[in-house]
C-alpha positions in Angstrom: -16.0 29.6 3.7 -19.1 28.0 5.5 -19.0 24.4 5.7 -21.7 23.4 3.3 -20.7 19.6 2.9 -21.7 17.0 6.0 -20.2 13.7 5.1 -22.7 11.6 8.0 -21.4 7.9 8.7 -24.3 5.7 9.6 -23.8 2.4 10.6 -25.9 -1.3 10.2 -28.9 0.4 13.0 -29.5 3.2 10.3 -30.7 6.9 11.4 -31.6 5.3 14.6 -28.1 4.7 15.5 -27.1 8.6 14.4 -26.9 11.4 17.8 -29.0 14.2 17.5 -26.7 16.2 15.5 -26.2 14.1 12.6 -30.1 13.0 12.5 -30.6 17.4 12.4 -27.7 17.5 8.9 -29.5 14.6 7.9 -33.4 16.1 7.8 -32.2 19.6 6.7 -30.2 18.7 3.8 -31.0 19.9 0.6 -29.5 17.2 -1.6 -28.5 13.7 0.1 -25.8 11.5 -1.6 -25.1 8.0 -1.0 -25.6 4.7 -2.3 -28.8 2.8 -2.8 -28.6 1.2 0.4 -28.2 4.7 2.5 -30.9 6.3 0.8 -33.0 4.1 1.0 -32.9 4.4 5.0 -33.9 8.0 4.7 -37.7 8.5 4.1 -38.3 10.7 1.3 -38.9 14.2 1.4 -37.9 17.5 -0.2 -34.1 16.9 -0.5 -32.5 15.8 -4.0 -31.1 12.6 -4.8 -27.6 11.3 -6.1 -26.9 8.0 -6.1 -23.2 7.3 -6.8 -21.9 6.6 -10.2 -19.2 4.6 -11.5 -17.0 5.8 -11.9 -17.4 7.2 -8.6 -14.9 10.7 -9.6 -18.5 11.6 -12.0 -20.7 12.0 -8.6 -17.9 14.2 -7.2 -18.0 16.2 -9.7 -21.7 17.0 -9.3 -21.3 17.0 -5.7 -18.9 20.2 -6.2 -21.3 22.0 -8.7 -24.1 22.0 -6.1 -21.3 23.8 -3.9 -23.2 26.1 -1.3 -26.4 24.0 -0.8 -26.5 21.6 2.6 -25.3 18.7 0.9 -25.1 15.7 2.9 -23.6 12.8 2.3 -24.1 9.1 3.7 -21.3 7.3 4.1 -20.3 3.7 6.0 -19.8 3.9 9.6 -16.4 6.5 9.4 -16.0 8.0 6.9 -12.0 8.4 7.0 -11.3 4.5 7.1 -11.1 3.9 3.9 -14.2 5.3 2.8 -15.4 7.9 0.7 -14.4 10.9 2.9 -10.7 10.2 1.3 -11.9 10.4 -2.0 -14.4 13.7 -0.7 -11.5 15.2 0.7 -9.3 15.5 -2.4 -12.6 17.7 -3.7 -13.1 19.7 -1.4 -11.5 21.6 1.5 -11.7 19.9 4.7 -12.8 23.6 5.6 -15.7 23.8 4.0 -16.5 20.0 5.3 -18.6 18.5 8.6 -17.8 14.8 9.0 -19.7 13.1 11.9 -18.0 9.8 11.7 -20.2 6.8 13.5 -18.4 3.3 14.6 -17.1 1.8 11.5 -16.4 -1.9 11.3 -12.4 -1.5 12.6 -13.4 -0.1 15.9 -16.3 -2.9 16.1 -14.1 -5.7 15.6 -11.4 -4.4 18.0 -14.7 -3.9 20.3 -16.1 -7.9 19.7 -12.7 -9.8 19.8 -10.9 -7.1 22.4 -8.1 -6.2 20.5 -6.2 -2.7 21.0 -6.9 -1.1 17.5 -3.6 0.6 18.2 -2.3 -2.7 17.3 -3.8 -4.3 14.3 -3.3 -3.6 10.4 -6.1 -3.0 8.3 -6.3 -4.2 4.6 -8.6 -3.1 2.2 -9.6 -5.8 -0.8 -12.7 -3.8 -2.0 -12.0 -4.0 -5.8 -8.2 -4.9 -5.2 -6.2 -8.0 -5.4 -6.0 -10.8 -2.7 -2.4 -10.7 -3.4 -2.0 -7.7 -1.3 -2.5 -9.9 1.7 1.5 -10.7 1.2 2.7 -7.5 2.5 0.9 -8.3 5.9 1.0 -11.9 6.6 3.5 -12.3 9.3 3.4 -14.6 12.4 1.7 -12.6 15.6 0.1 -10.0 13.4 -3.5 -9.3 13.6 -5.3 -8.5 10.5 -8.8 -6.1 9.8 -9.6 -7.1 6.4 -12.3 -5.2 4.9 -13.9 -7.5 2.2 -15.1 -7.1 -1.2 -18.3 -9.5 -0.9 -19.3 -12.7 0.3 -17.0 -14.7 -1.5 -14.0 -12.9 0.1 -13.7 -14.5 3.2 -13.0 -18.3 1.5 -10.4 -16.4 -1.0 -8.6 -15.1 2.3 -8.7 -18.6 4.0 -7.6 -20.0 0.9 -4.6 -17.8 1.1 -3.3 -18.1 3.6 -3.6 -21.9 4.3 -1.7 -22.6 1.2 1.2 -20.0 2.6 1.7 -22.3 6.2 -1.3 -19.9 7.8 -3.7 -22.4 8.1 -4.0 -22.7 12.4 -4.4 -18.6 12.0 -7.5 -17.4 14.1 -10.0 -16.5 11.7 -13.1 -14.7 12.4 -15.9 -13.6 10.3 -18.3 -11.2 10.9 -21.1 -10.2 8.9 -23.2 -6.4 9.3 -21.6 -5.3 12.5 -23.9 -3.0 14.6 -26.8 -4.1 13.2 -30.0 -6.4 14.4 -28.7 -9.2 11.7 -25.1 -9.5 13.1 -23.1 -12.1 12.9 -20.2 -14.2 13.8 -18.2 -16.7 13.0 -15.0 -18.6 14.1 -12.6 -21.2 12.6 -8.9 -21.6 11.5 -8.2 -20.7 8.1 -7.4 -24.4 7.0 -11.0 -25.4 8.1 -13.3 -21.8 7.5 -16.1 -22.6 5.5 -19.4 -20.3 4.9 -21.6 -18.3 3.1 -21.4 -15.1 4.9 -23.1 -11.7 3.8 -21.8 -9.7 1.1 -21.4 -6.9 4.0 -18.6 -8.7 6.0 -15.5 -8.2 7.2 -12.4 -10.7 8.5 -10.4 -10.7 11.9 -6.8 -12.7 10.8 -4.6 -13.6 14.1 -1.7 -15.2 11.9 0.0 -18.0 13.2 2.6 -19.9 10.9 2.6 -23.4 10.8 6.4 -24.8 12.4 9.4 -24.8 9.8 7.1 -22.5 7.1 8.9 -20.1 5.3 7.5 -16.0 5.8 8.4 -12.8 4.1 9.3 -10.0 6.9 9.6 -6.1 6.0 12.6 -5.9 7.1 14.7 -5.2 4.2 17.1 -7.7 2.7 14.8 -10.8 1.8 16.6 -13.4 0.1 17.3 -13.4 -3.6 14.7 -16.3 -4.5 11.9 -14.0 -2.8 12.5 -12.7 -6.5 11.9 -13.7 -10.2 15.1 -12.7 -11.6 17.2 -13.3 -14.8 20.7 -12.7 -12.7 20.1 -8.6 -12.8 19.3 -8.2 -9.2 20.9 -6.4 -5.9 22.2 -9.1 -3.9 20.5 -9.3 -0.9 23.5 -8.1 1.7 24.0 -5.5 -1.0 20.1 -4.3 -1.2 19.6 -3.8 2.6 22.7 -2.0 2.9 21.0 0.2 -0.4 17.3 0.4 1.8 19.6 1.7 4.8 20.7 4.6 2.8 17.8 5.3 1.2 15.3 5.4 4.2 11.8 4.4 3.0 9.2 7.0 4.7 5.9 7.7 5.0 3.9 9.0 1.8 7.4 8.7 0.0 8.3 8.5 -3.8 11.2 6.5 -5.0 12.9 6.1 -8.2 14.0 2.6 -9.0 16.3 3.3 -12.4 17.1 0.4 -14.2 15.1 -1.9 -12.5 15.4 -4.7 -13.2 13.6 -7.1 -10.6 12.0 -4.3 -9.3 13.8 -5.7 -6.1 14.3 -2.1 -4.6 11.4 -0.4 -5.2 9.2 -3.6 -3.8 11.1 -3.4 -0.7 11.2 0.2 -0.5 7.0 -0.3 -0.3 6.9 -3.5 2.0 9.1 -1.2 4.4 7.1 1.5 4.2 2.7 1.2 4.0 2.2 4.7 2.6 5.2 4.9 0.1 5.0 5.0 -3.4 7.3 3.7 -6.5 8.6 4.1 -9.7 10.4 1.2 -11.8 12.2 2.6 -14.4 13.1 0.1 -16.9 14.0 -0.6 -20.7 13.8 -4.8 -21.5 10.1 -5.8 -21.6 10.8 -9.1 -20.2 12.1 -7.7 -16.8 9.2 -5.6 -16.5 7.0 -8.1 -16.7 8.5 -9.7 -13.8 9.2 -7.0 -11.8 5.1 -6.4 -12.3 5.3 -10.8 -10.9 7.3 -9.8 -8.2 5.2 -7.0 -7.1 2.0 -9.0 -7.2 3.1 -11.9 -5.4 5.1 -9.7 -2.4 1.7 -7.7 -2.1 2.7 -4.1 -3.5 1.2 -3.8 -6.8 -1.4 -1.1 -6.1 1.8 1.3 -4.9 4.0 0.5 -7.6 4.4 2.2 -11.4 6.4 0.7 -13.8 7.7 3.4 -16.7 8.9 1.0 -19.9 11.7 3.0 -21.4 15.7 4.2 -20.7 17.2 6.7 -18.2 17.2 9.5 -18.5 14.4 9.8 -21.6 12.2 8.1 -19.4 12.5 10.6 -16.2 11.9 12.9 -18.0 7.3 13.9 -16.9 8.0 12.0 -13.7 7.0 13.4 -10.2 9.7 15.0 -7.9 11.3 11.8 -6.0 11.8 11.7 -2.3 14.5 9.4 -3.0 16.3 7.6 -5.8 18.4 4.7 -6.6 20.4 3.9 -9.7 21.2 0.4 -10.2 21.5 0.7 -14.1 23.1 3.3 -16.0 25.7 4.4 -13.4 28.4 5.4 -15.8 26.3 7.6 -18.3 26.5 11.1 -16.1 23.2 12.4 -17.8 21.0 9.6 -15.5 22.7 10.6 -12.2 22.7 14.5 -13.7 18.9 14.2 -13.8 17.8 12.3 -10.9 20.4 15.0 -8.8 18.1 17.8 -10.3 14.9 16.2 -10.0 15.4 15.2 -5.9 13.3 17.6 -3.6 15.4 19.0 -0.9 16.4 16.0 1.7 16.1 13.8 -1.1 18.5 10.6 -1.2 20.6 10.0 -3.9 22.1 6.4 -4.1 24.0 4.7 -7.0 25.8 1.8 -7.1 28.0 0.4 -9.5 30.4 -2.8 -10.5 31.7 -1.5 -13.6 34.7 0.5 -13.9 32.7 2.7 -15.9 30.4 3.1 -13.5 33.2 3.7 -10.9 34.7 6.5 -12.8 31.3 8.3 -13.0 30.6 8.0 -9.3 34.1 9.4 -8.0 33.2 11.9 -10.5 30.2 13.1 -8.6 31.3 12.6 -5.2 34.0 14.7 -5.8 31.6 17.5 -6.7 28.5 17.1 -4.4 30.2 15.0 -1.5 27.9 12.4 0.4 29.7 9.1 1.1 31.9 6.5 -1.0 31.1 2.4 0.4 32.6 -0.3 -1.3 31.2 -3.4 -0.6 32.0 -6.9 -0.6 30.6 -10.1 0.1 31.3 -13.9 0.4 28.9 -16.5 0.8 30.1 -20.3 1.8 28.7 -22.6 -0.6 29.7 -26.6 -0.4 33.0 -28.3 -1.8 33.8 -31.7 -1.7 34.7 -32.4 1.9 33.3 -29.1 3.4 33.0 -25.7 2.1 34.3 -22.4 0.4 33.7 -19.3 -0.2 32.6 -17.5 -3.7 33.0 -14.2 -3.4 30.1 -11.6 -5.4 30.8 -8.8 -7.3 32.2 -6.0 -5.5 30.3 -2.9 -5.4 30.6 0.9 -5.3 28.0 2.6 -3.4 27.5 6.6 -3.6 24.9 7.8 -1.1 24.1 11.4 -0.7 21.7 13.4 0.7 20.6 17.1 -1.5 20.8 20.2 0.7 
């Protein structure tokens, strides 16, 4: 089909600041869409008006009825960086689509501070939590964070100075590419301001000496965790994560959560995966909905309250799944064996003989590999120390043809 849709990002300068392309979609579009802010930069004429809605799915909507009309629609500098081309793009066929992207406020703070784009993170907090700043903060990194409003540059500095982040770089800069920009430079322990509600933060982090950080790599220690006991020892977990190989745009089932401890490091290891804790006892799920929070992966994570495999039952098709709880009833491992796409990863373990019994079970019909491990940790004893050994445990790990 004919592209009929122009998604047109315009920038701080306005239609001054559009090529001679975008400035032609933009005068011979039949109906213009934006926000009030957009439109109002566009002098009025023949074309009709929408001015988005909340929620904003009840403008796309109309936007797909008018299907076959030039429709044009405004967005922020480009429209693919985290703007509304994403949520366009689940409407409509890319086909049928013109996107003439302008500089959007990632490329202008690489261009004002001279950092390789190809080298920062960007992190949205438009109408999401602060707490997601915990799955980035990590000494060296360098941090695009695309604020809500003017009051989210002191919750940010606020952050991270009470995390040992304080002498981090921290740079504010208010309606990039326009005649009214601005910006500003502190540390985060001594940022203060009043900046624009159109603002976005540069974060180099630097950790204060002896401060304690949360890396991705999987296996962060058991206190990173509110837990009543029923968690996967940390030697034990990243041994789990290895097997279970977090990937991009990936969905995991965590059964019988728990924690949650999995399924939040299966998302800290992986930016564009996605989770599913399964769990039955209210308490845990309310912390594993803490733990989530406070190591930044809330937004990726859904929590199903209920028992294996009941629960599994209208969930979608997992890229991979762990079992943690529920290892010796054969129903649990039955279904998350069916429900695996192809490649899937299947791993279980156990530290009941129960549990034991069901895994040999399976691994003697479908293969994969049998792991038992065992740890020791030294803890002190009068005159020195000893070791306590943990739980052994039985790991199955498969892969589904």
């Amino acid at each position: 089909m004919t592209p009929w849709l122009s998604i047109v990002g315009v920038g701080e300068d306005g239609l001054d600041g559009l090529g001679r392309s975008a400035r032609t979609l933009v005068e011979r579009a039949e109906v213009l869409v934006g926000g009030e802010r957009h439109l109002a930069m566009v002098p009025l004429g023949a074309a009709e008006r929408l001015t988005w809605a909340t929620p904003l799915s009840d403008t796309m909507a109309a936007v797909v009825a008018r299907r076959g009309r030039r429709v044009v629609v405004l967005a922020t500098g480009d429209p693919f960086c985290y703007g509304v081309g994403v949520t366009l793009a689940r409407h409509v066929p890319i086909a049928e689509t013109v996107v003439v992207p302008s500089a959007g406020c990632v490329g202008l703070v690489c261009a004002r501070l001279g950092w390789p784009s190809a080298e920062v993170e960007v992190v949205t907090l438009h109408g999401r939590p602060i707490a997601l700043l915990a799955a980035s903060a990590r000494p060296g990194a360098r941090l695009i964070v695309l604020s809500h409003d003017g009051t989210t540059p002191a919750k940010i500095a606020d952050w991270f100075a009470a995390r040992g982040f304080g002498d981090s770089r921290f740079v504010v800069l208010e309606r990039l590419g326009g005649a009214s920009e601005h910006v500003a430079e502190a540390t985060a322990a001594t940022w203060r301001g009043n900046p624009h509600d159109l603002n976005t933060v540069a974060v180099e982090c630097r950790l204060a000496p002896g401060a304690a950080w949360r890396p991705r790599t999987p296996g962060l220690p058991d206190d990173a965790f509110e837990h009543d006991g029923q968690i996967t020892k940390r030697e034990v977990r990243a041994v789990t994560l290895a097997r279970l190989m977090p990937e991009p745009q990936g969905l995991l089932w965590d059964v019988g959560a728990g924690s949650g401890s999995i399924a939040i490091e299966w998302l800290r290891a992986e930016p564009t995966a996605r989770a599913v804790a399964i769990e039955r006892d209210a308490d845990r799920v309310a912390r594993i909905l803490r733990n989530a929070s406070s190591l930044g992966v809330s937004r990726r994570l859904e929590i199903v309250t209920g028992e294996a495999p009941e629960a599994l039952a209208d969930l979608d098709a997992p890229a991979a799944a762990f079992i943690g709880g529920g290892t010796g009833d054969d129903r649990v491992l039955g279904r998350c064996w069916e429900a695996l796409r192809p490649g899937g990863r299947l791993v279980a373990n156990a530290v009941t003989v129960a549990g034991e019994a069901a895994l040999l079970a399976r691994h003697t019909a479908l293969g994969g590999d049998l792991t038992r491990l065992s740890v020791s940790r030294a803890e002190p004893l009068a005159g020195g120390a000893a070791w306590r050994a943990l739980r052994p445990v039985m790991q199955w790990a498969t892969v589904k043809p």
